[in-house]
C-alpha positions as CSV (number, residue, x, y, z in Angstrom):
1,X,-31.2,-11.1,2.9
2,X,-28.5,-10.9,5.1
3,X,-25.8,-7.7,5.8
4,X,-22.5,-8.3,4.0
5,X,-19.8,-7.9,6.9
6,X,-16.6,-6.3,5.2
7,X,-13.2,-7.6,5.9
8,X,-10.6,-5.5,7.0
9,X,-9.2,-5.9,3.2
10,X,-12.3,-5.1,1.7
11,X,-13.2,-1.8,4.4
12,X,-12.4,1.6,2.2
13,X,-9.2,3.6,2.7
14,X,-9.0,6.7,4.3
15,X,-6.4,9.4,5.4
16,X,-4.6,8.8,8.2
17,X,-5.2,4.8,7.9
18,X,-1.9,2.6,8.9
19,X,-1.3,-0.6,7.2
20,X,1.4,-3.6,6.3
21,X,2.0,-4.5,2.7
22,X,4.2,-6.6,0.9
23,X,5.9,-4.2,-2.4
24,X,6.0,-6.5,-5.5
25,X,5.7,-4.0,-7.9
26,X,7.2,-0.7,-9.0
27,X,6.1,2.1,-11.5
28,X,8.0,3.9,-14.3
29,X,9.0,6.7,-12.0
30,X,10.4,3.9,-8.8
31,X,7.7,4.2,-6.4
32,X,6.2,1.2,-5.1
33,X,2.8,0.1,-5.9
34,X,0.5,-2.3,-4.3
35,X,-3.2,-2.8,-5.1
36,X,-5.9,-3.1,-1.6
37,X,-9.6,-3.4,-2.6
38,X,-10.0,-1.6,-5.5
39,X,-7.3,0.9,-4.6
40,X,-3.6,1.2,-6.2
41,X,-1.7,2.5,-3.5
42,X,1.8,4.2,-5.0
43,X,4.5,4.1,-2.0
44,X,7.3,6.6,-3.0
45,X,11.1,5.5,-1.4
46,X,10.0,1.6,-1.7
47,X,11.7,-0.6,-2.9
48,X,10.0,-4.3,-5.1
49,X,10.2,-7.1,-2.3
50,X,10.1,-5.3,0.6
51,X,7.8,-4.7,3.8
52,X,6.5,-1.8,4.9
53,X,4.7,0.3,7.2
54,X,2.5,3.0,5.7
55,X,0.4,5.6,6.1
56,X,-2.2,6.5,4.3
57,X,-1.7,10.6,3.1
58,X,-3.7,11.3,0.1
59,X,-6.4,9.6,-1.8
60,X,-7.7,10.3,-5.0
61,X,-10.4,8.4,-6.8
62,X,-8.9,5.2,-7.2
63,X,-5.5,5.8,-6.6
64,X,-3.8,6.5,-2.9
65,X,-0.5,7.3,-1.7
66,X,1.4,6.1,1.1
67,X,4.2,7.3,3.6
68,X,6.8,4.8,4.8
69,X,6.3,5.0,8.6
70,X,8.8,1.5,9.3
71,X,10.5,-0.8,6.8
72,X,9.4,-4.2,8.5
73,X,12.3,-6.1,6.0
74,X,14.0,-5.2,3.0
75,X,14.1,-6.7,-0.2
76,X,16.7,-9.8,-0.6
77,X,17.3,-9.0,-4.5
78,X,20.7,-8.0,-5.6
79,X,20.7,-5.2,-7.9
């Protein structure tokens, strides 16, 4: 009846796009991952319990991949 109106979590990804996320998860290989909408987004050179800036520089089906513009704070684990 009416128009859904999207979020901006819910809008689609796309090349280019900058956004904030907390990392609270990391993959076999080290990289970051953080899952937007019904994307995983893998963050290479970040590290579980830090924030970052990202942009958005390849998507692929379900899966995108970010560049760290800015680390907005680091993680405060001990390794």
């Amino acid at each position: 009846m009416y128009p859904s109106i999207k979020t901006s979590e819910e809008k689609s990804l796309k090349v280019g796009d900058v956004i904030t996320v907390d990392i609270y998860d990391i993959d076999d290989k080290g990289n970051g991952v953080v899952h937007r909408g019904d994307k995983k987004i893998i963050i290479p050179n970040a590290t579980s319990g830090s924030k970052v800036k990202v942009r958005i520089i390849k998507i692929q089906g379900d899966i995108a991949i970010g560049h760290v513009i800015k680390v907005l704070s680091e993680s405060n684990s001990d390794y």
